[in-house]
C-alpha positions as CSV (number, residue, x, y, z in Angstrom):
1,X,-46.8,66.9,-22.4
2,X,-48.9,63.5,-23.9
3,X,-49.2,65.8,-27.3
4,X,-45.6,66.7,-27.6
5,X,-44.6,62.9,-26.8
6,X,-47.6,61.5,-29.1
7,X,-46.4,64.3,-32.0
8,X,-42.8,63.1,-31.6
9,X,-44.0,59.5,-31.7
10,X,-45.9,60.1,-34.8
11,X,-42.7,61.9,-36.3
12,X,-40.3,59.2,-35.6
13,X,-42.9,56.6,-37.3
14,X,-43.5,58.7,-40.4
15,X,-39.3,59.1,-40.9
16,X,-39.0,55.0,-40.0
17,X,-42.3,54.6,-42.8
18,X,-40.1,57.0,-45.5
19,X,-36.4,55.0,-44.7
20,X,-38.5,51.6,-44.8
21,X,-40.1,53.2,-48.1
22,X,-36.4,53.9,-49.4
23,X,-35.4,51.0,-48.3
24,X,-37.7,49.0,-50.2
25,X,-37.5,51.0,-53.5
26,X,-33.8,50.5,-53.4
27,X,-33.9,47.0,-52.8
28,X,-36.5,47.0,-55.5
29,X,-34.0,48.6,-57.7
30,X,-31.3,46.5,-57.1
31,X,-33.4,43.2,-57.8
32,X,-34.5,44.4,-61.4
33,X,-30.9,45.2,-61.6
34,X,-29.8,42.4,-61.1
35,X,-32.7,40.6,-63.1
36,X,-31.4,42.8,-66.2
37,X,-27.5,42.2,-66.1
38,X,-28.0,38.1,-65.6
39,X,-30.5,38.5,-68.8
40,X,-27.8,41.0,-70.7
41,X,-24.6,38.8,-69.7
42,X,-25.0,35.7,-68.0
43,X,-22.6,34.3,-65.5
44,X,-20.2,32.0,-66.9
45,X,-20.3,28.6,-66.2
46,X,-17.5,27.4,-64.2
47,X,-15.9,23.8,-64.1
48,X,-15.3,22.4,-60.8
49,X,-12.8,19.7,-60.6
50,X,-12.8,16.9,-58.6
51,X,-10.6,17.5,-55.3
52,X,-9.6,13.9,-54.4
53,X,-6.9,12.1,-54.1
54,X,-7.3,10.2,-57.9
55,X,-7.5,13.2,-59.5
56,X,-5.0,15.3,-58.1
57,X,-2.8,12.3,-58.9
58,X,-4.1,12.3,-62.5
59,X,-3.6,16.4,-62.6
60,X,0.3,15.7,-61.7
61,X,0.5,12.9,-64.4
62,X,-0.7,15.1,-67.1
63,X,1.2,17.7,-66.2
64,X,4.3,15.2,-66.4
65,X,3.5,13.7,-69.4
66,X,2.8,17.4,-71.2
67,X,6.3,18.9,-69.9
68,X,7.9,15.8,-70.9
69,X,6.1,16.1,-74.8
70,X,6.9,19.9,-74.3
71,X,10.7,19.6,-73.8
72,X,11.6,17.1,-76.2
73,X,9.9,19.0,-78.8
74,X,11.8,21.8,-77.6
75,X,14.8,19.9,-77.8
76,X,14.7,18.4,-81.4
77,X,13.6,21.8,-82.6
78,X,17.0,23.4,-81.0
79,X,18.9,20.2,-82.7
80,X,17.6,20.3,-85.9
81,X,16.0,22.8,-87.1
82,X,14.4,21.1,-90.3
83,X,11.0,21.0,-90.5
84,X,10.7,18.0,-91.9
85,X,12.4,16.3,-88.5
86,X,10.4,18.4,-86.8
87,X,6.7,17.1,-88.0
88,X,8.3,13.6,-88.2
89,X,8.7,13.9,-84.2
90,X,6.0,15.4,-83.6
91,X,3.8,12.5,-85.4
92,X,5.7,10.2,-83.4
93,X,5.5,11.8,-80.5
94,X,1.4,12.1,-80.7
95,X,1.2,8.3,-81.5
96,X,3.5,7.3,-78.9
97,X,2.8,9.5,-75.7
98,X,-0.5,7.4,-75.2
99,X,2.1,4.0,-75.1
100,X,4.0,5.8,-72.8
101,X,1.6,7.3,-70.5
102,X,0.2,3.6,-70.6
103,X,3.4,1.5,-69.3
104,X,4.5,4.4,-67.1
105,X,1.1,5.4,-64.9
106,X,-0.4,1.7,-65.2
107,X,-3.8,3.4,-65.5
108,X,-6.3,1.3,-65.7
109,X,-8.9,2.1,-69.1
């Protein structure tokens, strides 16, 4: 009976030996895998933005000021559709949105 039990024991550690054996090769594998790819393509860089209060203020107010520039070029092109009115309001409309955005947010430079 103790060389059956000591012949299984020595069976179950040799299959636990091969998986661990597996187990490292694959994990091997995967690590020079992974290695290659971030040498091939590396990850793109991604921006975080701040998540307070000030900024998700500022977020709004840009958006604002950029549908606002948005729509009333919209709306002179759909008035008058001469180019040269066109570029004349959008030239004003570049110098002045920084007046605007100025004397209607109160932002401090």
């Amino acid at each position: 009976m103790s060389k059956e039990r000591a012949r299984r024991r020595a069976l179950r550690e040799a299959e636990r030996a091969e998986a661990m054996r597996r187990n490292e090769a694959r994990q091997a594998r995967a690590a020079r895998r992974r290695v290659m790819l971030s040498r091939l393509a590396p990850r793109p860089v991604r921006f975080a933005r701040q998540g307070g209060v000030l900024a998700r203020r500022h977020r709004v107010q840009n958006v604002i000021v950029l549908g606002v520039f948005l729509v009333v070029q919209l709306v002179v092109w759909l008035i008058w559709r001469t180019p040269a009115i066109s570029f004349g309001v959008l030239v004003f409309s570049v110098l002045f949105v920084p007046v605007v955005v100025t004397l209607a947010f109160n932002r401090r430079i």
